[in-house]
N, C-alpha and C positions, 0 to 999 in steps of 0.2 A: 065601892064596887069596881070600880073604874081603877082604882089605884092598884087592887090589889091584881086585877089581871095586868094591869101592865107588869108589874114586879112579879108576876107570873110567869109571864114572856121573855121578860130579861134572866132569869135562872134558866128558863129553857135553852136561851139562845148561851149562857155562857157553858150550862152543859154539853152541848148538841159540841160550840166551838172548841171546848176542851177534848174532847174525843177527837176531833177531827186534830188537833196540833199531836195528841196523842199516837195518831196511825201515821199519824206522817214524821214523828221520831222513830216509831220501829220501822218504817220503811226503809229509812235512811242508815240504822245501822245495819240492817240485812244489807243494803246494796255496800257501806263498807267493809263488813266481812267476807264479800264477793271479792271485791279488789282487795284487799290481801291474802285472799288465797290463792289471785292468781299472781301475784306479785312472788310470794311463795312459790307456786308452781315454777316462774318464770327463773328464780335463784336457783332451783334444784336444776334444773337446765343448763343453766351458765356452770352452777358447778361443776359439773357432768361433762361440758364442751371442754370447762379447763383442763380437768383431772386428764382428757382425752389428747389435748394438745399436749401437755405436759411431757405423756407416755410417748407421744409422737415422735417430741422433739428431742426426748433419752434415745429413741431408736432412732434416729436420723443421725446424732454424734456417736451410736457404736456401730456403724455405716460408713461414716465420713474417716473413723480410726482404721477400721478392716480395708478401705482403699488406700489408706496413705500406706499401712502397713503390708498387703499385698502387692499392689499397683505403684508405690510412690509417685502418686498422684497428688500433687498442691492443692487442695482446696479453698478457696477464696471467698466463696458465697454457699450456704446450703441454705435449699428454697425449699417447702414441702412439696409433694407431689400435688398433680391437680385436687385428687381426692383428699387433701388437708385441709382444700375450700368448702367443699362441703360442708352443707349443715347438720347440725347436731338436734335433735329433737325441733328442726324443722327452723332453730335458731340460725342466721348465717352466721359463718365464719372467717375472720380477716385472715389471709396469708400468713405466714409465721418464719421473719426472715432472720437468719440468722449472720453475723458478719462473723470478715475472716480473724479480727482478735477477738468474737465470743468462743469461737471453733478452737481459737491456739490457746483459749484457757480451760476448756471445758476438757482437753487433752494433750498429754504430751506428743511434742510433734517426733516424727517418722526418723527413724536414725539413720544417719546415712549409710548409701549401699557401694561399694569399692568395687564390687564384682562388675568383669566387663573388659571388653578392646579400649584401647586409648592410643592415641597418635601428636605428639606432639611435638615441639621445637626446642633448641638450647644455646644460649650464648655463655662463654664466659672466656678462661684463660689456660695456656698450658705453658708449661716447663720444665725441662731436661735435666739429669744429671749428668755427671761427666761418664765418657767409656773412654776403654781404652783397647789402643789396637797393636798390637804383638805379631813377630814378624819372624819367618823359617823361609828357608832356599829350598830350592828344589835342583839346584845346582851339584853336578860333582866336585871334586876340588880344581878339573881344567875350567871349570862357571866365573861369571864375572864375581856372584858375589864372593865366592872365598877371596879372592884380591881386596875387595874394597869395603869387604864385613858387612853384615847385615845393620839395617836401623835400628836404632834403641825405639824401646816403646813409646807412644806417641799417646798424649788424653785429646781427648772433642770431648769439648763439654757444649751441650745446644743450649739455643738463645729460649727465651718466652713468647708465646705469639697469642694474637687474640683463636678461638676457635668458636667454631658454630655449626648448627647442623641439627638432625630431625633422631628422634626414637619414636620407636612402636612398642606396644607391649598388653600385658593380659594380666590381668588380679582375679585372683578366686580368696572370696572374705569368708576364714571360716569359720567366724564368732564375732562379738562386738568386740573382741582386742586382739585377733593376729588376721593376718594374711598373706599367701604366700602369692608367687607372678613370677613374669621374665620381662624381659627385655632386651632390647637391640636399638643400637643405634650408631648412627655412623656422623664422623664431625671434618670440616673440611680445619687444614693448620698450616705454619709455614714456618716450623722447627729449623732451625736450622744452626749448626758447629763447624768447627773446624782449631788445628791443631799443629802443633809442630815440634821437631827436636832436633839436634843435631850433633854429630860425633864424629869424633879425626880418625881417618883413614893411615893409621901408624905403618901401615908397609908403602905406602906410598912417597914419593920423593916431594917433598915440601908439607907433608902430613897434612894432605888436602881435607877443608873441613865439606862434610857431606850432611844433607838434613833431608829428613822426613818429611811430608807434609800429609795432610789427612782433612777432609771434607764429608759430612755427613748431612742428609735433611730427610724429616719429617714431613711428607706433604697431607696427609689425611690418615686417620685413624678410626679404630670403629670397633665394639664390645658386644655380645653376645654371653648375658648374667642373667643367674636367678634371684629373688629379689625375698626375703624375708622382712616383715613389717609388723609393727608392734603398735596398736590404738588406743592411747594413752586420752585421746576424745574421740568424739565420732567422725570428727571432720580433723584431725589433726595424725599425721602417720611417719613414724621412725621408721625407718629400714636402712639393713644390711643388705650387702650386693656382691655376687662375687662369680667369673665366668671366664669366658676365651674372651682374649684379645689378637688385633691383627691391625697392620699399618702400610704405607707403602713406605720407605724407607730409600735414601740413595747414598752410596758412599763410594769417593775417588780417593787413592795415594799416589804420592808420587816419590823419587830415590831422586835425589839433583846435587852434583857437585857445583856447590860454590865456588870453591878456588880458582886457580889459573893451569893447579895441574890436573893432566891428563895422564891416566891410567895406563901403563902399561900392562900386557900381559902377554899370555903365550902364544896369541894369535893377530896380536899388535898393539896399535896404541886405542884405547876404547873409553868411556864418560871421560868425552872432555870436557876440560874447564869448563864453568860458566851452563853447563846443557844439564839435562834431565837425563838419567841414565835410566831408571824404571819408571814404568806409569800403568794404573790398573784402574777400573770404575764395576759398580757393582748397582744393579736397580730391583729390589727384591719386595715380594710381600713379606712382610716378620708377622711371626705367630706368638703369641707368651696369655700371658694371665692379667687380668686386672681385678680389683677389690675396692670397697670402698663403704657409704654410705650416705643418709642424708636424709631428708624433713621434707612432706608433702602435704600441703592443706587443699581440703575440698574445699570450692569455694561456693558450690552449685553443686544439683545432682550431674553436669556437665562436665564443669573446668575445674582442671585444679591449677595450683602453682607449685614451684620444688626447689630446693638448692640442694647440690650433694658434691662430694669431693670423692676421684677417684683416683689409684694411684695404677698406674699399667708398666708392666714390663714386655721387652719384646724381644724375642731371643737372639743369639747370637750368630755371626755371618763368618764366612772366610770366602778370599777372591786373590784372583792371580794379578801382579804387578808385572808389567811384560817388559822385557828389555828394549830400548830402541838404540844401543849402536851397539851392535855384538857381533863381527863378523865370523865367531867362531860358530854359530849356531843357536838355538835357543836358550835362552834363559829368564826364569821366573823365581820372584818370590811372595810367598802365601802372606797375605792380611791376614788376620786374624784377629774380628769385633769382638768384643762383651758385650751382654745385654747392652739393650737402649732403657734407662728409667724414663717414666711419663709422671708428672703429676697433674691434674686437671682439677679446675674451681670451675663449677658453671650454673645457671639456676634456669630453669625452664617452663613453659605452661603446657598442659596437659588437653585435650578433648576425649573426655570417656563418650563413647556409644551405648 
C-alpha cells in the first residue's frame, strides 16, 4: 500500500513538473518573438533614417553644384544642416560630412569665368627697325643750301632695350570658347639710333666733303587694343590684339662740313671748315597702330599669367634744320622721318576683380 502511493506521488510530481518546464518553454518563445519584432521594428527605422540621409546628401551636392555654378564659390567641406541631426522615428542621427575630394567627384567642378576688370604688370624686350630721314630746302637759289646741296638720305636704325610697365583691361566671356576685351597699357623703354652719310660739295673749291648726322630715341610707349580670344580649355586663352598706338619719340640732325673748306657765297664766306652749318631737334608724341598676339592661362579664379608679341608702328615726323652761320638771312632745311617700327616680346601676370 505504501509502495504504491508513493509511485503515486512521484507520477504526480513528474507530471505537475512537466507542465511547469512546459509553460516556461512557451513563455520563453513569446518573450523571443517580442524581441524580434522589435528588432524588426528597429531595421525599418534605420532603413528609413538611411533612405532619408541618402535623399539628403543628393540634395546637398545639387546645392553645392548651383553655387559653384552661380556664385563660383570653392567648396571645401559640405556639412548638413542642423536639422540633418535630427532624429528619424525618434532614432538619432550622426552628422553626414562630406569632404572636398568626395564633392569634386560627386561633380564636375565650375568652369572658369574670364568676365571682369583685370589690372596687371609686364616685363620683356623691344626692338627697332631702321628709318630713314630725307631731306628739301626751304631755301631760294640766293640760300646756303643751293651752294653746298642738300644731304643725301640718312638710315637710324634703333638699338633693343629691356621694357616694362602695367596694362588694365576688361573681358566679357561669351561662351565656353571665345571672348571678346580691351586693353591699355603703357611701358617705360630706352630705344635709342642714330645715323650718318656723307657727300662732296662739287661746286666748292677743294670739293669739301659734308655729312649728315641723325639721332633718334624712344623713351616710352603705350597701346590702346581690342583683344579677341579663342578657349581651346577653360583656364587656357589664345588671342588676337590689334588698336592705336602712341610713343614719346625725340630726333636731332645735323649738316657739318668736315673739310678745311669754307663756303663762299653771295653774301660771303659761310660753313666753315671743320663747324656745323645746320642743326635741327624735334620731341614729339608719334601716333600709329599696333597688332599682335599671344597665350593667357588662368591660374585662379584671380591671376592669370600671359606671353604676347606685339609689333607697333609709329607714324612719320618732319622738322626744320636751322642755319647757324648765314649772314645773308634765314635758312632751313626740312628732315623728313619714316615711320618708327616697334617689335615688342614681353609676358606678364594679370589680377582679375
Amino acid at each position: 500500500m505504501i509502495l504504491r502511493l508513493t509511485c503515486l506521488l512521484l507520477a504526480t510530481a513528474m507530471v505537475l513538473g512537466g507542465g511547469v518546464l512546459a509553460s516556461r518553454a512557451a513563455s520563453s518563445d513569446d518573450n523571443t518573438a517580442a524581441r524580434l519584432e522589435a528588432v524588426e521594428k528597429e531595421n525599418a527605422l534605420l532603413r528609413q533614417e538611411n533612405a532619408a540621409l541618402r535623399e539628403r546628401a543628393r540634395l546637398q551636392a545639387e546645392n553645392v553644384k548651383l553655387h559653384k555654378q552661380l556664385l563660383g564659390v570653392e567648396v571645401s567641406e559640405v556639412q548638413p544642416s542642423s536639422s540633418a541631426s535630427a532624429s528619424v522615428g525618434g532614432v538619432p542621427r550622426r552628422p553626414l560630412y562630406m569632404s572636398a575630394a568626395s564633392a569634386s567627384d560627386a561633380q564636375p567642378a565650375a568652369p572658369a569665368n574670364w568676365t571682369g576688370l583685370y589690372i596687371g604688370g609686364n616685363l620683356g624686350y623691344a626692338w627697332g627697325g631702321n628709318q630713314t630721314l630725307t631731306f628739301t630746302t626751304n631755301d631760294s637759289p640766293a640760300g646756303l643750301a643751293p651752294f653746298i646741296g642738300l644731304p643725301t638720305p640718312t638710315s637710324v636704325g634703333l638699338s633693343s632695350s629691356p621694357v616694362g610697365g602695367f596694362q588694365l583691361g576688361y573681358n566679357w566671356q561669351i561662351n565656353q570658347t571665345w571672348l571678346v576685351g580691351f586693353e591699355a597699357d603703357f611701358d617705360v623703354a630706352n630705344l635709342n639710333g642714330a645715323g650718318s652719310s656723307t657727300r662732296t660739295a662739287l661746286n666748292l673749291a677743294g670739293n669739301a666733303l659734308l655729312m649728315s648726322t641723325a639721332d633718334q630715341q624712344v623713351n616710352w610707349f603705350g597701346t590702346v587694343r581690342g583683344r579677341l580670344g579663342y578657349l581651346p580649355t577653360n583656364e587656357l586663352l589664345v588671342y588676337g590684339t590689334g588698336g592705336f598706338a602712341y610713343g614719346k619719340v625725340g630726333q636731332s640732325a645735323a649738316y657739318s662740313n668736315l673739310s678745311g673748306q669754307t663756303t663762299p657765297t653771295l653774301f660771303g664766306s659761310i660753313c666753315v671748315g671743320g663747324t656745323t652749318c645746320y642743326s635741327g631737334t624735334s620731341e614729339r608724341i608719334a601716333t600709329g597702330w599696333a597688332a599682335g598676339g599671344g597665350l593667357e592661362y588662368m591660374v585662379s579664379n584671380h591671376w592669370t599669367i600671359k606671353g604676347e608679341y606685339l609689333y607697333a608702328r609709329l607714324g612719320a615726323n618732319s622738322f626744320n634744320e636751322n642755319v647757324l652761320q648765314f649772314p645773308g638771312g634765314t635758312s632751313t632745311i626740312t628732315a623728313q622721318s619714316s615711320d618708327i617700327p616697334l617689335q615688342v616680346v614681353r609676358g606678364g601676370a594679370n589680377y582679375k576683380f
